[in-house]
C-alpha positions as CSV (number, residue, x, y, z in Angstrom):
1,X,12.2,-10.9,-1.0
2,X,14.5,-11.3,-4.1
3,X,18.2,-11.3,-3.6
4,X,20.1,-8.2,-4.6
5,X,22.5,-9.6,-6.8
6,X,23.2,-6.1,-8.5
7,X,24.9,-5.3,-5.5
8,X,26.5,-8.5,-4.7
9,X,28.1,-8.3,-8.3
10,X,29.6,-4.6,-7.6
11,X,30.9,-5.5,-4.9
12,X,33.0,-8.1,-5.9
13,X,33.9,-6.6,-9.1
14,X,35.3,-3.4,-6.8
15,X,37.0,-5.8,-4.5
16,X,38.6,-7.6,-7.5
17,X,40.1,-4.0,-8.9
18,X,41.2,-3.0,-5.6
19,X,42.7,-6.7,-5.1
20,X,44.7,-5.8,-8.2
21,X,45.8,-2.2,-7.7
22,X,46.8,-3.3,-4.1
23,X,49.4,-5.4,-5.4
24,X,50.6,-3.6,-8.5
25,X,51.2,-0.9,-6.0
26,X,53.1,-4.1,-3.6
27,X,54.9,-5.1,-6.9
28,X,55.8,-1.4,-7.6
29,X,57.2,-0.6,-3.9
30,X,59.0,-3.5,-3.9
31,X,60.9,-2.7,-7.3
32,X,60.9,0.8,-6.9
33,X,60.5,1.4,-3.4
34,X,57.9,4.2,-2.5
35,X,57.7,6.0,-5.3
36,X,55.4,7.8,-8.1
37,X,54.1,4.3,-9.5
38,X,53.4,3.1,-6.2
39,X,51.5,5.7,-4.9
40,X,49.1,5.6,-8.1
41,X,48.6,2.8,-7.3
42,X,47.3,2.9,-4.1
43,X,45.4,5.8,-5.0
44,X,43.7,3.9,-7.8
45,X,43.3,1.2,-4.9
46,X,41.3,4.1,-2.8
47,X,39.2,5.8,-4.8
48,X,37.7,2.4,-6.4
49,X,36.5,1.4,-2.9
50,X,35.3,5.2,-2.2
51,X,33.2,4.7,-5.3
52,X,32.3,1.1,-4.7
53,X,31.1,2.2,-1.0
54,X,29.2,5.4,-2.8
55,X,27.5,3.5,-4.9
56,X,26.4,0.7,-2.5
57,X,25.2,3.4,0.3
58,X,23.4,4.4,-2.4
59,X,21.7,1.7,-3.4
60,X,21.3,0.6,0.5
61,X,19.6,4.0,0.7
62,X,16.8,3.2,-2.2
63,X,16.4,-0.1,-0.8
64,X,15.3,1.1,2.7
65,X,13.3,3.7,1.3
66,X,11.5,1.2,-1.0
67,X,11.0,-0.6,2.2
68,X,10.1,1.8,4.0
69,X,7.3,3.0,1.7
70,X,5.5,-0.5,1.4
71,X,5.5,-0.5,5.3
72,X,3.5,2.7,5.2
73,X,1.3,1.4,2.3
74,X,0.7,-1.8,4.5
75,X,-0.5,0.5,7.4
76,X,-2.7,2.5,4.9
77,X,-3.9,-0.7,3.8
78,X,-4.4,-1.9,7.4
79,X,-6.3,1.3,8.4
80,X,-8.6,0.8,5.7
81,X,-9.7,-2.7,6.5
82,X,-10.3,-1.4,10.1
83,X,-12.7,1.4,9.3
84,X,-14.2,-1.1,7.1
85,X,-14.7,-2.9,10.1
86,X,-16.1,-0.1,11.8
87,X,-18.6,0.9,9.4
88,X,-19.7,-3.5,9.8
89,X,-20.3,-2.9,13.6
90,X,-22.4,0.4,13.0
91,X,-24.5,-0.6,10.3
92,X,-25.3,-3.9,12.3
93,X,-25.9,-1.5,15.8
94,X,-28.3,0.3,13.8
95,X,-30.0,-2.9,12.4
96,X,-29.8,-4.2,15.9
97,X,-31.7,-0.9,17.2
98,X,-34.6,-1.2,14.4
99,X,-35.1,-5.1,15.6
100,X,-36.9,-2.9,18.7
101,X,-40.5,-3.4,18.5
102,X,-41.1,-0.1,20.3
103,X,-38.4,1.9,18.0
104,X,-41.6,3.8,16.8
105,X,-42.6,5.3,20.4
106,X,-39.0,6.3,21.2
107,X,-37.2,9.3,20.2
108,X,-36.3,9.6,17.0
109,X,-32.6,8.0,16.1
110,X,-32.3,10.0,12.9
111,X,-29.2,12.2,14.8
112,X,-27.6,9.7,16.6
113,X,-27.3,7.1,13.1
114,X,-26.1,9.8,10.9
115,X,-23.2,11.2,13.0
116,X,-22.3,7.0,13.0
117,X,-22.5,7.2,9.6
118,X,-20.7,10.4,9.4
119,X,-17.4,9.6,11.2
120,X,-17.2,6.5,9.1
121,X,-17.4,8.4,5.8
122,X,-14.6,10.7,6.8
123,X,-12.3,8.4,7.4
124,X,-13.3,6.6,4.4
125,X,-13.1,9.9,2.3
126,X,-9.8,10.2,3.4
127,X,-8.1,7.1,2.7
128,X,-10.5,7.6,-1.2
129,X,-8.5,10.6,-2.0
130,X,-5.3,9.5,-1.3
131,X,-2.5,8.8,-3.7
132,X,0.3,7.5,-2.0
133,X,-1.2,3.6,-1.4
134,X,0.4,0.4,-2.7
135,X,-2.3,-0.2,-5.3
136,X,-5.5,1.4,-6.7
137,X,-8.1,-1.4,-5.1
138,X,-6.9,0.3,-1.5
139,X,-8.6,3.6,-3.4
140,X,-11.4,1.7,-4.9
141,X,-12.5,-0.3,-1.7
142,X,-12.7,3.3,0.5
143,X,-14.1,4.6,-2.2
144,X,-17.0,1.6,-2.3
145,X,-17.2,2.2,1.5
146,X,-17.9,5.6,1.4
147,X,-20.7,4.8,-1.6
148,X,-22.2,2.5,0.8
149,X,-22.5,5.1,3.6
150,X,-24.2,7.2,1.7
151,X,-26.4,4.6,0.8
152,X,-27.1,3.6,4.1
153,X,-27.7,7.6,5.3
154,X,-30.6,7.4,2.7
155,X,-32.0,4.5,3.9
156,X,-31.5,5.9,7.6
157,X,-33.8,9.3,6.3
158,X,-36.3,6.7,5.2
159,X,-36.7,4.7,8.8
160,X,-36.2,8.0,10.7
161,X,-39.2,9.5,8.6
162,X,-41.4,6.3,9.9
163,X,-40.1,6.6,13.5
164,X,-41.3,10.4,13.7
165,X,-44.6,9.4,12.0
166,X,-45.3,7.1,14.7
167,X,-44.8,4.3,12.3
168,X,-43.2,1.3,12.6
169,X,-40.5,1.0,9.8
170,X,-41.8,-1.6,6.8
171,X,-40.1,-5.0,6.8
172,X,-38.3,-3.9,3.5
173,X,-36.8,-0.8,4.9
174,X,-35.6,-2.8,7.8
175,X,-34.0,-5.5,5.6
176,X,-32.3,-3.2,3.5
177,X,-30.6,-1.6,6.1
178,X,-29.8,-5.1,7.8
179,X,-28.1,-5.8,4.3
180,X,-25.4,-3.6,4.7
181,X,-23.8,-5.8,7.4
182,X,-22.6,-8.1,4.9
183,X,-21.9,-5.8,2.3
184,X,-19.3,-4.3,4.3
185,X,-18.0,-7.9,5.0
186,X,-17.8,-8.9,1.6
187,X,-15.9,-5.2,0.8
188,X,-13.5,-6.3,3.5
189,X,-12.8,-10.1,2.4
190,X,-11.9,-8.2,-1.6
191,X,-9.6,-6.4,0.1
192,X,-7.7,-9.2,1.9
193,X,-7.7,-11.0,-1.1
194,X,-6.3,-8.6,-3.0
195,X,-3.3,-7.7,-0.3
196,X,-2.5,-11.2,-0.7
197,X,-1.9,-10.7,-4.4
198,X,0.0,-7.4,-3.8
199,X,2.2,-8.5,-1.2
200,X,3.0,-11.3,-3.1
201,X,3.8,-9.2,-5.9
202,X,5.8,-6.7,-4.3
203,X,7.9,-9.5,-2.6
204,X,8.9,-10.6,-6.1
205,X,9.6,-6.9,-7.0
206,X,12.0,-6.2,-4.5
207,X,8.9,-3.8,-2.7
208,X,8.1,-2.4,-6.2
209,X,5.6,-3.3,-8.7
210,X,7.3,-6.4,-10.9
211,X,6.2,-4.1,-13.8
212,X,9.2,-5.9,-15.9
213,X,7.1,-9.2,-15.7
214,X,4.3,-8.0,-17.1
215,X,3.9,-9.6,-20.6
216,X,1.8,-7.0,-22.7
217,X,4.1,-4.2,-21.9
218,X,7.4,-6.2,-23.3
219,X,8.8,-5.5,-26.1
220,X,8.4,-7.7,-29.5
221,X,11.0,-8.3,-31.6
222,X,11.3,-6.0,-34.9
223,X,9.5,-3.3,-32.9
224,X,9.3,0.4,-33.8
225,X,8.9,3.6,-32.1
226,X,6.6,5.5,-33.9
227,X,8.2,8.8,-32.8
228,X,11.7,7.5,-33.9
């Protein structure tokens, strides 16, 4: 976390006036006793603190809602990983359950694997749509994992068709669906590799974006503003 020397400078720039119109206001009394000049004095002495301590509740204020924002973004971020988790463990149930060489003879599955499905891709939906994360990839990697849900509800039709045939599912169908496993994995290491980056990032921003650092958006020299 970068130090916040904005505020360490105010502060002892506001001390440093007060410092001074405390003891013109000393001087004063002691020349003049308590009188007009005096009093200013202290006044001026006052109400530079009361705006020095405005300004720095202020900025404490910004800073702890800053802070407190990236904690909810990091608990957004942490809820995505664990649904992507989730949706992991039910593809591989599912893939587990078609291993069964008697799958065929059972009751079809068709129900059961959807509603799986189904209260992944809700969550997922949710955490798509939203607008309030630390960084577009959280959007883009629910967004992936409810793609991949869908996917896998097709490929579930497709096995479940078999099943109620009396068929054994084909080799291929099974390996697709025992695929998705490790897509979900991979979806899940992206997205821990890119919270490193963020985190990192927002750590040199004081909890913000270090848009400042980026070089394209600088300024060069001799530029114009083509609405000036």
């Amino acid at each position: 976390m970068r130090r916040d020397w904005g505020s360490l400078v105010l502060v002892t720039f506001a001390s440093l006036l007060a410092a001074l119109s405390v003891c013109a206001a000393v001087v004063s009394f002691s020349r003049e006793g308590l009188g007009p000049n005096s009093a200013a004095w202290m006044q001026a002495a006052g109400s530079i603190a009361a705006i020095a301590g405005a300004v720095l509740l202020y900025r404490s204020e910004t800073i702890q809602r800053r802070r407190e924002r990236r904690r909810l973004g990091e608990q957004n971020a942490w809820a995505i990983r664990f649904i992507l988790g989730q949706a992991q463990y039910e593809a591989r149930s599912i893939a587990a359950q078609l291993i069964d060489k008697d799958i065929h003879k059972r009751e079809s599955p068709r129900r059961h694997w959807l509603l799986q499905s189904e209260n992944c891709q809700n969550v997922c939906r949710v955490f798509a749509e939203r607008t309030d994360h630390l960084h577009p990839i959280l959007n883009q990697v629910a967004s992936n994992a409810l793609l991949l849900l869908k996917q896998l509800d097709e490929d579930i039709h497709k096995v479940s068709d078999s099943i109620e045939k009396g068929e054994r599912p084909s080799m291929e169908l099974t390996s697709d669906i025992s695929r998705y496993e490790g897509h979900f994995y991979q979806l899940q290491q992206m997205l821990d590799e890119r919270m490193r980056g963020i985190l990192h990032a927002l750590n040199r921003g004081g909890d913000m974006m270090p848009t400042s650092l980026l070089e394209v958006w600088k300024v060069p020299k001799g530029y114009k503003d083509p609405d000036e």
